[in-house]
MIFI-261136 format. One line per 5 residues: number of its first residue (from 1); their letters; for each residue x, y, z of N, C-alpha, C. Coordinates in Angstrom, 1 decimal, padded with zeros to 4 digits. Example, Ala and Ser with C-alpha at 12.3 -4.5 7.8 and 13.67 -1.06 7.14 Angstrom:
1) AS) 013.2:-005.7:007.8:012.3:-004.5:007.8:013.2:-003.3:007.8  012.8:-002.2:007.1:013.7:-001.1:007.1:012.9:000.0:007.9
//
This chain:
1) XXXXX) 111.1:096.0:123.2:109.8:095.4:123.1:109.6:094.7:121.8  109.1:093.4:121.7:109.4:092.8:120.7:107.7:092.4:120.7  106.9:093.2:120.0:105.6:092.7:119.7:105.7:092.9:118.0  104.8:092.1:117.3:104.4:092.0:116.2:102.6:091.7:115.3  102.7:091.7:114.4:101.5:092.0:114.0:101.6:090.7:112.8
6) XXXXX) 100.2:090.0:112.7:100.0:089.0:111.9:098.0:088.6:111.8  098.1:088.7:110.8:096.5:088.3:110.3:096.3:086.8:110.7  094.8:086.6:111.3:094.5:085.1:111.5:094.8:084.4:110.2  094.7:084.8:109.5:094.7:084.2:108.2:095.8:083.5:107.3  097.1:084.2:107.8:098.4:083.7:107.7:098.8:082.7:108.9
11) XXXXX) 099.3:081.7:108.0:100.4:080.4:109.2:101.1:080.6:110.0  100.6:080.2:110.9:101.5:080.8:112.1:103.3:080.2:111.6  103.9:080.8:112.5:105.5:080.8:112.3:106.0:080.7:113.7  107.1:079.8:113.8:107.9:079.5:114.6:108.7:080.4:115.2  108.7:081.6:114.8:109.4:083.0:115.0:107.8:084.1:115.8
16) XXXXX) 106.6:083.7:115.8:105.6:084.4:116.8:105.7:084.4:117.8  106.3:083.6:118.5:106.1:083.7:119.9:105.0:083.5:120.7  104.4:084.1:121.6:103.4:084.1:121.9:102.2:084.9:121.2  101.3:083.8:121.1:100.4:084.4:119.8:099.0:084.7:120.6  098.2:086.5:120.0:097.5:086.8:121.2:096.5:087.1:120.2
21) XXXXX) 095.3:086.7:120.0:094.2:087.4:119.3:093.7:088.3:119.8  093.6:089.4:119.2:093.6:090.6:119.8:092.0:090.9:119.3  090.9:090.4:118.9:089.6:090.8:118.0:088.8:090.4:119.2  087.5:090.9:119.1:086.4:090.9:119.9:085.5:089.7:119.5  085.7:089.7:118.0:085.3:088.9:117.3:085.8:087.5:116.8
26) XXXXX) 085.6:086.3:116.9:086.7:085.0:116.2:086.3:085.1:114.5  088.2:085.3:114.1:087.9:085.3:112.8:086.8:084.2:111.7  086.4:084.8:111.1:086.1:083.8:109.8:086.3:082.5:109.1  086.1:081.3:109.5:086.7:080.7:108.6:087.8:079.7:109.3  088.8:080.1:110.4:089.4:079.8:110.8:089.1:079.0:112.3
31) XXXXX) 089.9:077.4:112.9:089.4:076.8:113.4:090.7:077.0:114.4  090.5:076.9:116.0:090.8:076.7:116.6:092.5:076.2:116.8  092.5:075.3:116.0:093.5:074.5:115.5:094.6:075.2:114.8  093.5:075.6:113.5:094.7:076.2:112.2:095.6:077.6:113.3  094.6:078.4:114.2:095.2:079.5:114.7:096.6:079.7:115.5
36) XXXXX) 096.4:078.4:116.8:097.3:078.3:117.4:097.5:079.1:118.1  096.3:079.7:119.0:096.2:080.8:119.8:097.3:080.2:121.2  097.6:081.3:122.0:098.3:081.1:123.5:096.9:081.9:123.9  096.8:082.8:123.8:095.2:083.1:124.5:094.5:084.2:123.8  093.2:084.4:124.0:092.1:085.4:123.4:092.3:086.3:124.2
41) XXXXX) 092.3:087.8:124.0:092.0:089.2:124.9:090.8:089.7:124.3  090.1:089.1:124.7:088.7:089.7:124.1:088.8:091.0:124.3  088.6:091.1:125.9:088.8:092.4:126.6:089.5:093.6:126.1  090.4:093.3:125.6:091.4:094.3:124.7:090.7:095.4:123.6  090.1:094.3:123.0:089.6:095.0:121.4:088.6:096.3:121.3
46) XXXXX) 088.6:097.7:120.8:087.7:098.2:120.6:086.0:097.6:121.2  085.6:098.9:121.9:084.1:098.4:122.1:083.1:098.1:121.0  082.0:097.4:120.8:081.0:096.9:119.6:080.9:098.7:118.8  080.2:099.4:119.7:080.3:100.6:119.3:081.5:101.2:118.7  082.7:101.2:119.3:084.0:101.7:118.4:083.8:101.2:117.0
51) XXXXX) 084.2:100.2:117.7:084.1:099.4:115.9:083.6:099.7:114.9  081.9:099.9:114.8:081.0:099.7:114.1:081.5:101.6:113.6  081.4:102.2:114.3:081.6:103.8:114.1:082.8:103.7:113.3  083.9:102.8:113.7:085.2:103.0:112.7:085.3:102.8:111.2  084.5:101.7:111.2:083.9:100.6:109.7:085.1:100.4:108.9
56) XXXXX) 086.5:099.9:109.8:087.3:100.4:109.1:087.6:101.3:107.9  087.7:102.6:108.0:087.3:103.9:107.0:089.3:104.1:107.2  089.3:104.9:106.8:091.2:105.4:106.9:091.2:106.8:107.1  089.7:107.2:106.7:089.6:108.7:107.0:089.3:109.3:108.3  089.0:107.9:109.2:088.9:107.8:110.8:089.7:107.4:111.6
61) XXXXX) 090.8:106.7:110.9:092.1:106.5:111.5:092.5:106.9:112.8  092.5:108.4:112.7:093.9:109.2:113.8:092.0:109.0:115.0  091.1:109.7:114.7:089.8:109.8:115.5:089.8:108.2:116.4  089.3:107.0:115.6:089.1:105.8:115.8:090.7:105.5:116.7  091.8:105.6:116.6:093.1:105.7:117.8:092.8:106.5:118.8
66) XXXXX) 092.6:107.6:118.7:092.2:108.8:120.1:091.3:107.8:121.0  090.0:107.5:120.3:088.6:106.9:121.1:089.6:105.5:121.7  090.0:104.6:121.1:090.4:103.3:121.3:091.3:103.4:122.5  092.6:104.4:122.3:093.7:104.8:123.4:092.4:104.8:124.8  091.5:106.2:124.6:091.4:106.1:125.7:090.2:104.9:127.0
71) XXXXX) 089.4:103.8:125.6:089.6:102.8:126.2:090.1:101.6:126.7  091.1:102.0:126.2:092.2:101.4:126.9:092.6:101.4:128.2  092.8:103.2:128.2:093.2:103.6:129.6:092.3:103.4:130.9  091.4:102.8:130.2:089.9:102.3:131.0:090.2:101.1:131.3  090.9:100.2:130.8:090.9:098.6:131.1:092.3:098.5:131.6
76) XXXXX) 092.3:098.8:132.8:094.0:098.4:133.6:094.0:096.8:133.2  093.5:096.2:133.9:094.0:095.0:133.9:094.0:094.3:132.7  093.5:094.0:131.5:093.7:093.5:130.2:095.0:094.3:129.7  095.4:095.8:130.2:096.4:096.0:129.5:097.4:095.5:130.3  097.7:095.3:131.4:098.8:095.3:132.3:099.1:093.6:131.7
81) XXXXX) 097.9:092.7:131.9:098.3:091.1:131.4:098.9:091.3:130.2  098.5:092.1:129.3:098.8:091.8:127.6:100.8:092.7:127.7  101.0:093.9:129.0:102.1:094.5:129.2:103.0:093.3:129.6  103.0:092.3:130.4:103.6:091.4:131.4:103.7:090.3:130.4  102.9:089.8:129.6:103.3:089.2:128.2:104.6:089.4:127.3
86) XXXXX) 104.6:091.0:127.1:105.3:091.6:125.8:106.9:091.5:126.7  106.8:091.6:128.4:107.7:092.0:128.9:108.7:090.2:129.2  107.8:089.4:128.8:108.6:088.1:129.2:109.2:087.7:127.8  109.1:088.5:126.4:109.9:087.8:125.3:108.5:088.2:124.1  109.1:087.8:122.9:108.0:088.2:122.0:106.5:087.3:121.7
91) XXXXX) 105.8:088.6:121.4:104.4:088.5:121.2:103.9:088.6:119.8  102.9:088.3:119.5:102.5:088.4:117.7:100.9:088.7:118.4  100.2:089.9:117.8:099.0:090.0:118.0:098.4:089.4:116.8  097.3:088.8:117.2:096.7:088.2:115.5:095.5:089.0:115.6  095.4:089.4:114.6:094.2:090.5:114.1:093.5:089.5:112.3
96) XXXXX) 092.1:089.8:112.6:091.2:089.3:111.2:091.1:090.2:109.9  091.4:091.7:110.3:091.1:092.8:109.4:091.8:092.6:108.4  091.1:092.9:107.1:092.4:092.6:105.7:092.9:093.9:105.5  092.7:095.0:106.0:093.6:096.5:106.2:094.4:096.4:106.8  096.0:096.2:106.7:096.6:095.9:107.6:097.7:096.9:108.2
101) XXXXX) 096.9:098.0:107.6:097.6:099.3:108.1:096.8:099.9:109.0  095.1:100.1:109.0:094.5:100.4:109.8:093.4:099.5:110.8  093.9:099.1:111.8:093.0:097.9:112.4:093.3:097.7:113.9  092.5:097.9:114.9:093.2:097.8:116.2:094.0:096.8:116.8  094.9:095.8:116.1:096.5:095.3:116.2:097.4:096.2:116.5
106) XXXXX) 097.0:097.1:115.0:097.9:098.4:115.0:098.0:099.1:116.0  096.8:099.6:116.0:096.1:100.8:117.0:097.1:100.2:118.4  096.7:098.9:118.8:097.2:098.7:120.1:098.5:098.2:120.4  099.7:097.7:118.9:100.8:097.8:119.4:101.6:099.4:119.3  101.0:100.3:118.4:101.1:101.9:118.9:101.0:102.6:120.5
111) XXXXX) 099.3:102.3:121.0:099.7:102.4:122.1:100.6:101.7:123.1  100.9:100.6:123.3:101.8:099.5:124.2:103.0:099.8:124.2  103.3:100.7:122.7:105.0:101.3:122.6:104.9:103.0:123.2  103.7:103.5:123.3:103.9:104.8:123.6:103.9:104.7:125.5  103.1:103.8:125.7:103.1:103.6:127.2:104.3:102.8:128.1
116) XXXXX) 104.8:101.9:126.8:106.1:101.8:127.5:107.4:102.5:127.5  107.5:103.5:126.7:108.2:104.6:126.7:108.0:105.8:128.0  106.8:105.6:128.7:106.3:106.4:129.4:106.8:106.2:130.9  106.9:104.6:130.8:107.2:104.1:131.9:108.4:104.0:131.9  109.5:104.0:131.2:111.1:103.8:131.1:111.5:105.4:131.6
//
């Protein structure tokens, strides 16, 4: 599985591959153009509620992953498109958060690797 992680914020690179904005939200600042999206998964991202409860904190981390995984397990179809993507060659999730250790990019190339392990 060849997924990766990259902030809207950084230039895209000829080595992303298919590039998937993974936010509920359109970053800040950033135009249409500079991003160089292949497509939006709105659908994907943490609910308004997750989110806001998370506030990205680090001390809600593992909690804010539990809640996220299991809406996930709620949205077959945004995960299976975003699966069928990672499975044709590499993907770059672009995420806006400046924590780039904790932010659901993370969160959801963690789960995408635990689920594909599941299914092998």
């Amino acid at each position: 599985m060849q997924v990766w992680l990259k902030r809207a914020y950084e230039k895209p690179g000829n080595q992303d591959g298919v590039r998937i904005l993974v936010d509920r939200i359109w970053p800040r600042g950033v135009s249409k153009e500079e991003l160089l999206l292949d497509s939006w998964l709105k659908e994907i991202a943490p609910s308004a509620e997750l989110r806001k409860w998370f506030g990205h904190d680090p001390e809600r981390w593992d909690e804010f992953k539990h809640r996220f995984f299991a809406e996930l397990d709620g949205r077959k179809e945004p995960v299976e498109k975003l699966f069928s993507r990672v499975k044709k060659g590499r993907v770059t999730l672009i995420f806006a958060a400046q924590d780039e250790e904790h932010n659901n990019a993370v969160a959801l190339k963690e789960y995408l690797e635990a689920k594909l392990k599941d299914r092998s």
